[in-house]
VEXVOKOL-773271 format. One record per atom (N, C-alpha, C): residue number from 1; residue in one letter; chain; atom name; x, y, z. Coordinates in Angstrom, 1 decimal. Example, Ala and Ser with C-alpha at 12.3 -4.5 7.8 and 13.67 -1.06 7.14 Angstrom:
VEXVOKOL-773271
PT   num   residuo   cadena   atomo       px       py       pz
PT     1         A        A       N     13.2     -5.7      7.8
PT     1         A        A      CA     12.3     -4.5      7.8
PT     1         A        A       C     13.2     -3.3      7.8
PT     2         S        A       N     12.8     -2.2      7.1
PT     2         S        A      CA     13.7     -1.1      7.1
PT     2         S        A       C     12.9      0.0      7.9
***
This chain:
VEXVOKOL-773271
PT   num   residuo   cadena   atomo       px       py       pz
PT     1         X        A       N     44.4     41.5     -8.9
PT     1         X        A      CA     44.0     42.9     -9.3
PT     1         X        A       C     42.5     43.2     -9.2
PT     2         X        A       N     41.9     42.0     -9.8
PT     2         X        A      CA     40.2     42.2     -9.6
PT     2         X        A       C     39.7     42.7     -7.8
PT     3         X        A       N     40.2     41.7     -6.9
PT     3         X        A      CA     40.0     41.6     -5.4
PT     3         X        A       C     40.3     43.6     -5.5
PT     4         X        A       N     41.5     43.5     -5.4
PT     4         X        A      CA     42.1     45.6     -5.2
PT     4         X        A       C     40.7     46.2     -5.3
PT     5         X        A       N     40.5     45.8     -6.5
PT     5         X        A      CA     39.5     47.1     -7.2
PT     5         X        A       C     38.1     46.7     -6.3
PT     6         X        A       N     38.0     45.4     -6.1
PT     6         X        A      CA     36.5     45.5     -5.6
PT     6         X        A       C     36.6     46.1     -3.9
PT     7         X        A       N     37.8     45.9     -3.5
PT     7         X        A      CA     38.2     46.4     -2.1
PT     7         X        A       C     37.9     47.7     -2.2
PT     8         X        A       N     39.1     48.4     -2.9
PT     8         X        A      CA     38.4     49.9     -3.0
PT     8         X        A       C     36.9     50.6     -3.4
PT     9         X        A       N     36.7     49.8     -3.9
PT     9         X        A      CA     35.0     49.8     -4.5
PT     9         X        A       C     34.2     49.8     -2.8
PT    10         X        A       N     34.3     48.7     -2.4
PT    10         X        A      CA     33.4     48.4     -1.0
PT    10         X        A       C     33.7     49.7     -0.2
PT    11         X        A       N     35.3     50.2     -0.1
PT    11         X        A      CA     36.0     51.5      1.2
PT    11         X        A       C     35.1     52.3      0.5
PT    12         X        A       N     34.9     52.4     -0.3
PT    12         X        A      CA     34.4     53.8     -1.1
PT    12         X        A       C     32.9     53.5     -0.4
PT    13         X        A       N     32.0     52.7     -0.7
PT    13         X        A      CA     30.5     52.6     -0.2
PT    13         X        A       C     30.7     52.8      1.1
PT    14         X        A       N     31.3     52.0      1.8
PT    14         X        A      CA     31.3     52.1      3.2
PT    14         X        A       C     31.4     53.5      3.6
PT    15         X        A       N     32.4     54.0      3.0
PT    15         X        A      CA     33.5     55.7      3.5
PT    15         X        A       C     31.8     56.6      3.6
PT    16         X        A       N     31.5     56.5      2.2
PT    16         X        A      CA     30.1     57.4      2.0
PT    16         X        A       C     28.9     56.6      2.5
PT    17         X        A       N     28.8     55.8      2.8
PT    17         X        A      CA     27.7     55.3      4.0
PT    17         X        A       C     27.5     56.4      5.4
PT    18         X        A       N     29.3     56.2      5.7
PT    18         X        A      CA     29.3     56.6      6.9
PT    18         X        A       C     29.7     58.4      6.9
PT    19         X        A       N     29.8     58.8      5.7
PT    19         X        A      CA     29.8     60.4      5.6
PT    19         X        A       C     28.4     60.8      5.5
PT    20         X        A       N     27.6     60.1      5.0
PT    20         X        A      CA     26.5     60.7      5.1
PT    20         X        A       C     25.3     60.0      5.7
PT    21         X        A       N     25.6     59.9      6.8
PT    21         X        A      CA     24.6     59.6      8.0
PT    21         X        A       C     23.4     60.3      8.5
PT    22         X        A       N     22.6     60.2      8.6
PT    22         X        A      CA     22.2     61.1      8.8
PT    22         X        A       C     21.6     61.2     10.2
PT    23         X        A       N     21.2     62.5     11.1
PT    23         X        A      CA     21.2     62.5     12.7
PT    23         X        A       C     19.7     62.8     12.8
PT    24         X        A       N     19.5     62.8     14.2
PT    24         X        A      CA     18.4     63.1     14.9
PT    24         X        A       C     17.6     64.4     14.2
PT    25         X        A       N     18.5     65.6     13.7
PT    25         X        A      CA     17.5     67.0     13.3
PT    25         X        A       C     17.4     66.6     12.1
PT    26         X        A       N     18.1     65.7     11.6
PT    26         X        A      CA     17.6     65.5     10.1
PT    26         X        A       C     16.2     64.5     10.0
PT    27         X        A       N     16.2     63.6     10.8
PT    27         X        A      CA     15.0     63.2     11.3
PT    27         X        A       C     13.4     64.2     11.4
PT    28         X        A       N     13.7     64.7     12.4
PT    28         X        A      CA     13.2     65.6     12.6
PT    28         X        A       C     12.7     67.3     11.0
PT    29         X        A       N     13.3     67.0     10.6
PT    29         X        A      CA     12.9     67.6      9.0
PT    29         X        A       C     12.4     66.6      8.4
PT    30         X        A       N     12.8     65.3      7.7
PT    30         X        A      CA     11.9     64.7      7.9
PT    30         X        A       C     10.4     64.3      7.8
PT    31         X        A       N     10.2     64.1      9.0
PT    31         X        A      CA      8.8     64.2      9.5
PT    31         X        A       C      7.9     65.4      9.4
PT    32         X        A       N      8.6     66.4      9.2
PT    32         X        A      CA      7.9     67.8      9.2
PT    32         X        A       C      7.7     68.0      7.6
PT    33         X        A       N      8.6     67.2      6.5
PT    33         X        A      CA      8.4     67.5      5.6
PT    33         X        A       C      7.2     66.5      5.1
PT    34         X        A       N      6.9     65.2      5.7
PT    34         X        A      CA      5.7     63.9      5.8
PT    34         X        A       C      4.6     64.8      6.0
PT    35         X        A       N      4.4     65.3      7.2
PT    35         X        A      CA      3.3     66.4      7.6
PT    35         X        A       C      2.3     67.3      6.9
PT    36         X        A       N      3.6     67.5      5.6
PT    36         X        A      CA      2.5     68.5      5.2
PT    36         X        A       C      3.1     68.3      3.4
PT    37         X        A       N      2.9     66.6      3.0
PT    37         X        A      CA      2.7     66.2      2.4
PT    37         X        A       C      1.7     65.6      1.7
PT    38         X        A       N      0.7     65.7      0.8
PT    38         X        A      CA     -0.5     65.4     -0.1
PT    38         X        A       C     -1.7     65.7      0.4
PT    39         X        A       N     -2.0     65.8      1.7
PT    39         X        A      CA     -3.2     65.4      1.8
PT    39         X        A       C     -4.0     67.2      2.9
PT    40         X        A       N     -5.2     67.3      2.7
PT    40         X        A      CA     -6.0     69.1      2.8
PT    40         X        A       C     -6.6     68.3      4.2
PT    41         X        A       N     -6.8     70.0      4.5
PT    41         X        A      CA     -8.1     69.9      5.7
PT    41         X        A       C     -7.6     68.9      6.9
PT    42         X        A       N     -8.4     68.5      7.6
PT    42         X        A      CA     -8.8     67.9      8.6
PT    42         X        A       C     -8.0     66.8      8.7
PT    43         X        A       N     -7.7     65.6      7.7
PT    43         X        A      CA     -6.7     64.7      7.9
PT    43         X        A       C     -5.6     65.4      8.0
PT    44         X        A       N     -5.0     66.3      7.2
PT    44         X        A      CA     -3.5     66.9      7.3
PT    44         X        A       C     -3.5     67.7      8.7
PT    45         X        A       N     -4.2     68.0      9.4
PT    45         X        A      CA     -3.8     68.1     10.4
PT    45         X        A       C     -3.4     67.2     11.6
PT    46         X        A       N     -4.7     66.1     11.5
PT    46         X        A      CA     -4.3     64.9     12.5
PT    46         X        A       C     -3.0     64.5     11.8
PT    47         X        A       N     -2.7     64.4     11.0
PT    47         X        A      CA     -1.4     63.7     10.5
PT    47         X        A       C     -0.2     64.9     10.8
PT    48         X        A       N     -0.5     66.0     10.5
PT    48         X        A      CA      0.7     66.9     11.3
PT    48         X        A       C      1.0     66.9     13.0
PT    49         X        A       N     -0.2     66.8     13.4
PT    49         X        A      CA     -0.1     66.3     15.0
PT    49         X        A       C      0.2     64.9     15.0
PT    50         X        A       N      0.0     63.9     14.5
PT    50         X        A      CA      0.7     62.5     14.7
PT    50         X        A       C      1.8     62.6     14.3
PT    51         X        A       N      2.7     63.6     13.5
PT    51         X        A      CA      4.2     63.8     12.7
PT    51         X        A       C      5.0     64.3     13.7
PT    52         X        A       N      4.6     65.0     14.8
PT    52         X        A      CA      4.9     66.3     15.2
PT    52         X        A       C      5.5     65.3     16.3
PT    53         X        A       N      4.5     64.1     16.8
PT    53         X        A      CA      4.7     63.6     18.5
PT    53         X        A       C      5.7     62.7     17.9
PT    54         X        A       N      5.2     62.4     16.6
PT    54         X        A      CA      6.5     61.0     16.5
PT    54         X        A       C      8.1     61.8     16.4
PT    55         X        A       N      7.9     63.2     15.8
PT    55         X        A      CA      9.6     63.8     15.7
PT    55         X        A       C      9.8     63.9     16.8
PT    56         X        A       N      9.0     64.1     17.9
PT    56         X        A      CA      9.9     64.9     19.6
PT    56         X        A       C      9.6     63.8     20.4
PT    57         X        A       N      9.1     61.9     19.9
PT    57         X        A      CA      9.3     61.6     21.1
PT    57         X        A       C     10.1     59.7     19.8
PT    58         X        A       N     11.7     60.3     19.9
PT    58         X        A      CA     11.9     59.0     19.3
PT    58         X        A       C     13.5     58.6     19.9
PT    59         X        A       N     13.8     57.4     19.9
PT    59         X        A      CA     14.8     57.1     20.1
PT    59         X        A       C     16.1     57.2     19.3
PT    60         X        A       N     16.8     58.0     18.9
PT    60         X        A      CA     17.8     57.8     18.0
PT    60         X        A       C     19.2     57.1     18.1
PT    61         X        A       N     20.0     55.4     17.3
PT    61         X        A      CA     20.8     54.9     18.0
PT    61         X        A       C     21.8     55.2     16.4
PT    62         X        A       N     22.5     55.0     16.9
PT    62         X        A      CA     23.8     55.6     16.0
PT    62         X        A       C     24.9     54.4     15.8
PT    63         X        A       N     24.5     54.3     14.5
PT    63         X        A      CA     25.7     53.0     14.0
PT    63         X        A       C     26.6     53.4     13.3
PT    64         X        A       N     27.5     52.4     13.0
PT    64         X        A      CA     28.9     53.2     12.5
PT    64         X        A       C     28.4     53.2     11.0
PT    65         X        A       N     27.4     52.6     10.2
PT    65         X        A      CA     27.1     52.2      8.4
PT    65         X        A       C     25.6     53.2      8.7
PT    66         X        A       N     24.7     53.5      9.5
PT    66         X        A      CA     23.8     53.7      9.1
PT    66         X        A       C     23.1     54.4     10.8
PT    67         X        A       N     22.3     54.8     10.9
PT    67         X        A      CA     21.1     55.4     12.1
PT    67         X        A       C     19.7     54.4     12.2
PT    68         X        A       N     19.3     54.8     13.3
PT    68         X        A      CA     18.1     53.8     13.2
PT    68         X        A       C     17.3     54.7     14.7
PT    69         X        A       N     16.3     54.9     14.2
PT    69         X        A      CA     15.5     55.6     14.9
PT    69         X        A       C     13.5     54.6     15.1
PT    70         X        A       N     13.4     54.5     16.6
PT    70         X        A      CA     12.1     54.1     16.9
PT    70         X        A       C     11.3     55.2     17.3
PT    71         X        A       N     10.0     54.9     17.1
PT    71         X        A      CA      9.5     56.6     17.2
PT    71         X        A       C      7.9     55.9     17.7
PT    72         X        A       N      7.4     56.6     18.3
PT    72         X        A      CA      6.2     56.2     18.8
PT    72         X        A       C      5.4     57.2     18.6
PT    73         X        A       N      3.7     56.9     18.4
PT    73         X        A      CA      2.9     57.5     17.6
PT    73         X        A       C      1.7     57.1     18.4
PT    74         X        A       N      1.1     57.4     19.2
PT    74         X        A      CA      0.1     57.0     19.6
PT    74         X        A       C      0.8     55.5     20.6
PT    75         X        A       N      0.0     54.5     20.3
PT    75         X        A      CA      0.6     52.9     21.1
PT    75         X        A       C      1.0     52.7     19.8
PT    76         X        A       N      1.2     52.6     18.8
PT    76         X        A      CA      1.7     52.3     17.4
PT    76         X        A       C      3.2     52.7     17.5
PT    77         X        A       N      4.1     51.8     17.2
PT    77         X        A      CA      5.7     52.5     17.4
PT    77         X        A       C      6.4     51.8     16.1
PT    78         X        A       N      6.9     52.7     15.3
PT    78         X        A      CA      7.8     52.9     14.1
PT    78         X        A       C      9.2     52.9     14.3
PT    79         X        A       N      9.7     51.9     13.0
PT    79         X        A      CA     11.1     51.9     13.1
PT    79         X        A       C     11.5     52.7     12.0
PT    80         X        A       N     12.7     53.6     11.8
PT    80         X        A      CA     13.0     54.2     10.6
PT    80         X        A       C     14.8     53.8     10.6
PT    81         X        A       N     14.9     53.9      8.8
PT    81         X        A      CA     16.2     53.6      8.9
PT    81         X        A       C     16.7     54.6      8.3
PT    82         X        A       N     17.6     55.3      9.0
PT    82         X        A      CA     18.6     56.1      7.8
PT    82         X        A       C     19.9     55.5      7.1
PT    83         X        A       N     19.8     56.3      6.1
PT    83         X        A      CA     21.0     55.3      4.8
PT    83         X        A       C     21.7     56.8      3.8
PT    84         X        A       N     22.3     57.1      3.7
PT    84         X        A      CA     22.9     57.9      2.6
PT    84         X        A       C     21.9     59.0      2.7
PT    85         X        A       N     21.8     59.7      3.8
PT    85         X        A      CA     20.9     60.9      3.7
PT    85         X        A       C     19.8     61.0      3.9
PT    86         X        A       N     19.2     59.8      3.5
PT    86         X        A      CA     17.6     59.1      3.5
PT    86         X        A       C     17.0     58.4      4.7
PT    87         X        A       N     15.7     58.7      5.0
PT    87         X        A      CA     15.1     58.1      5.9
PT    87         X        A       C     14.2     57.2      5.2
PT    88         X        A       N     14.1     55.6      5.8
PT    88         X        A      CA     13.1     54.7      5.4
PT    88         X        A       C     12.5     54.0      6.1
PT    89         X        A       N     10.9     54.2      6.4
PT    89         X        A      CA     10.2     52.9      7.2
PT    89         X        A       C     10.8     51.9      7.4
PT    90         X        A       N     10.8     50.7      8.1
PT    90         X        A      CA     11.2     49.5      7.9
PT    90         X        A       C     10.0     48.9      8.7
PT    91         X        A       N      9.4     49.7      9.7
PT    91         X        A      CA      8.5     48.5     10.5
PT    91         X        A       C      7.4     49.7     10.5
***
């Protein structure tokens, strides 16, 4: 009976892993919401232009549990992970 329950338990994470995936435009929000996050003036701009190249120039691969996007920023290139709606650095 215990096994059942933890089976159904895991279908359930998995099911909602993979319902809420998140895609490329969600990406792309995102980054635009990073942009024009905490910081005035003159840095928040270079950083909205460094936000801007990384949303329109990234790779997006598509797994069945999760997204994974590489994104390049200058020679500097970023890995992001999506998870349940969320995007997270990884590299």
């Amino acid at each position: 009976m215990k096994f059942v329950i933890i089976l159904i338990l895991v279908a359930a994470l998995v099911a909602g892993a993979v319902l809420t995936k998140p895609d490329g435009k969600s990406f792309q929000s995102f980054m635009q919401k990073q942009a024009n996050q905490g910081k005035d003036g003159f840095s928040q701009l270079l950083n909205a232009a460094g936000n801007l190249q990384e949303s329109l120039l990234f790779d997006y691969e598509d797994y069945f549990v999760f997204a994974k996007v590489s994104a390049a920023r200058g020679l500097e290139k970023r890995e992001y992970l999506g998870l349940f709606s969320i995007w997270i650095q990884v590299k």
